[in-house]
N, C-alpha and C positions, 0 to 999 in steps of 0.2 A: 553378778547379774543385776541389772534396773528393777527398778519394783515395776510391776503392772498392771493397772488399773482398767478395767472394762465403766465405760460411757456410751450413754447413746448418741447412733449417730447421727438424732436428728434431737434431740430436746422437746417433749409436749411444752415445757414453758419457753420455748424460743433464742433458751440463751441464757436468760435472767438469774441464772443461781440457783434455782430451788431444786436442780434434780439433785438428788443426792451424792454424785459423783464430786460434787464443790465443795462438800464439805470432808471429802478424803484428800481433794486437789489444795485446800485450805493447810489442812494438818501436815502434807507434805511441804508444801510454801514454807510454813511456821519454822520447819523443823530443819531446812535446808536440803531436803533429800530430793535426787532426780529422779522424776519416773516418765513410764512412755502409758498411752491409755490406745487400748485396742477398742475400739467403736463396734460396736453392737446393736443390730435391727431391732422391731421389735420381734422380727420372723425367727430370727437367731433367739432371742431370749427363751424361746420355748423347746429350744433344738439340743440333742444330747450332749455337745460339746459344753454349751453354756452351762446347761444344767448340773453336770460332774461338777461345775463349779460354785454355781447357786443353785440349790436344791427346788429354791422358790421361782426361779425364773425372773430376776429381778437384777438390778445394777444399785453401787458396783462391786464389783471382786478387788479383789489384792491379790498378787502372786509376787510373791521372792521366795528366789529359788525354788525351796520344796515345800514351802507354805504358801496354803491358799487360804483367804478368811473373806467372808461375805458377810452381813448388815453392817451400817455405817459405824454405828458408836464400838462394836467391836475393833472395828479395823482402827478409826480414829485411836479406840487404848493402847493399842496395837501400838503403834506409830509413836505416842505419847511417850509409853514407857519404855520405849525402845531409843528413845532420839530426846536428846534434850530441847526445852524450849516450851514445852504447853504442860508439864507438870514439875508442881513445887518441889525442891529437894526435902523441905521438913516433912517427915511421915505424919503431920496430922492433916499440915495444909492440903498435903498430897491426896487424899484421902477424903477430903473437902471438895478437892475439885473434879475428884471421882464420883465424888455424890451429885454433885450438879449437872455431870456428863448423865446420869442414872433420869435427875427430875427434868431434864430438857426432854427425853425420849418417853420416858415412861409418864410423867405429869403434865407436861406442858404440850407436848405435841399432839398425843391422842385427840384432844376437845377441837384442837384446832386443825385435823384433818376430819374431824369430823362436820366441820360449820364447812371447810373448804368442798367436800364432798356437797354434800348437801345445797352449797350455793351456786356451784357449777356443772353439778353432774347431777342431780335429783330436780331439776325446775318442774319438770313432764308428768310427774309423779304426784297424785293426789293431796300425799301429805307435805308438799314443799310449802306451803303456806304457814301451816300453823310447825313443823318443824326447825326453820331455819331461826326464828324467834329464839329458839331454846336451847339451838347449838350456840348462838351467839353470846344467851348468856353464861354457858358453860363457861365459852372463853373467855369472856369478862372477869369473870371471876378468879380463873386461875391468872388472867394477866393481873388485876389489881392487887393479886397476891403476892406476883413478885414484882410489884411497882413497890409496894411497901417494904419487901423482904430488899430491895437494891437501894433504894432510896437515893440519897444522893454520892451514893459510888462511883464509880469509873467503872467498875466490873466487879461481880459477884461476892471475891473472896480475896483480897489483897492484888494481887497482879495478875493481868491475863493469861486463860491457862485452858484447856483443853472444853471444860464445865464450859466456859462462854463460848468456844468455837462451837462446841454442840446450841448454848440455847442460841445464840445467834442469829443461827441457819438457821432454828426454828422460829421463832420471830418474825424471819422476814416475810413467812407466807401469808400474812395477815395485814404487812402493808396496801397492797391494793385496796382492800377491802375497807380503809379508814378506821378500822380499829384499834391498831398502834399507835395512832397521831392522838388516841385520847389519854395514853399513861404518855408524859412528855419526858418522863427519865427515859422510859424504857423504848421508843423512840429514837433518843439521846444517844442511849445503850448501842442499837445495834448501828445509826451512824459513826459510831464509834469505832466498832468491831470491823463495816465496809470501810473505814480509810485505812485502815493496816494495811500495808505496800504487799505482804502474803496474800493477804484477801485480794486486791485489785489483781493480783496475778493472777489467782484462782479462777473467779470468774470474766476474768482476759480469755483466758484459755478457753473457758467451756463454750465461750460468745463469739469465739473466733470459728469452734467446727460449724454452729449454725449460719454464722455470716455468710461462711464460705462455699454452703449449701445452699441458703437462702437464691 
């Protein structure tokens, strides 16, 4: 059977990569595996079929065969350690780029969905003035951490491996915002990660259902 992956079938970012379905369509690219993605409302995401699948209501799912796995960085490990090509054979390296896949989700993204939130979706809200100041230094700081921690790398930990396909994605929600174009590694970093011929497939793919909607 195909692996299969649930996307929405219209994108709130239009296309651009940031729904989360890109960075499973990413890990499959990397890894050489075909899959087919079944498109999903938002009407649908709350509906009991989706839900057997995501408990949370949310995109996207995995399905092969009689495994189903839903959030990103699971399904990503998933794929990793199942399929050669986005983790190291050495059991230390390996296990390095398991940790990075951990601080992109758990250290890196949080501060930066939360300035995102906050810049887009809280304006209306009393406290967006003196708020948005304080998310952004969140971010700040967890970025110039890993501007220092990359330095002048190529990627994180010797070769690129699953750890970067996760920070990657998260990275790129911060480009609009002018905030990445101030660490110039890391910047560097995730242009690096968008010209992989995997990547440009990936979000090929996601920019074609909105186009084609559009």
């Amino acid at each position: 059977m195909v692996i299969t992956i649930t996307a929405f079938d219209r994108s709130p970012d239009g296309g651009k990569g940031l729904a989360r379905d890109t960075r499973v369509r990413w890990a499959l690219e990397e890894t050489g595996q075909p899959y087919d993605v079944r498109l999903v409302s938002f009407r649908a995401l709350k509906e009991p079929a989706h839900l057997a699948l995501h408990p949370f209501g949310q995109i996207p799912t995995y399905e092969d065969g009689d495994l189903t796995l839903f959030e990103t960085g699971s399904i990503v490990f998933h794929i990793a350690g199942r399929h050669a090509g986005l983790l190291p054979q050495d059991a230390n390296a390996r296990a390095r780029a398991i940790t990075w896949m951990f601080a992109a989700v758990n250290t890196v993204e949080p501060p930066i969905l939360e300035f995102v939130t906050a810049k887009f979706f809280e304006r209306d809200k009393p406290w967006y003035e003196a708020r948005l100041p304080f998310t952004a230094i969140n971010v700040r700081s967890r970025m110039q951490q890993l501007s220092t921690r990359l330095g002048d790398a190529d990627w994180l930990d010797g070769a690129f491996s699953a750890g970067d396909l996760m920070m990657v994605s998260v990275l790129l929600r911060m480009r609009s915002s002018g905030i990445l174009d101030e660490y110039a590694n890391l910047a560097a970093y995730v242009a690096r990660g968008e010209a992989r011929p995997a990547y440009k497939r990936a979000f090929a793919a996601q920019l074609a259902i909105n186009t084609r909607q559009s």
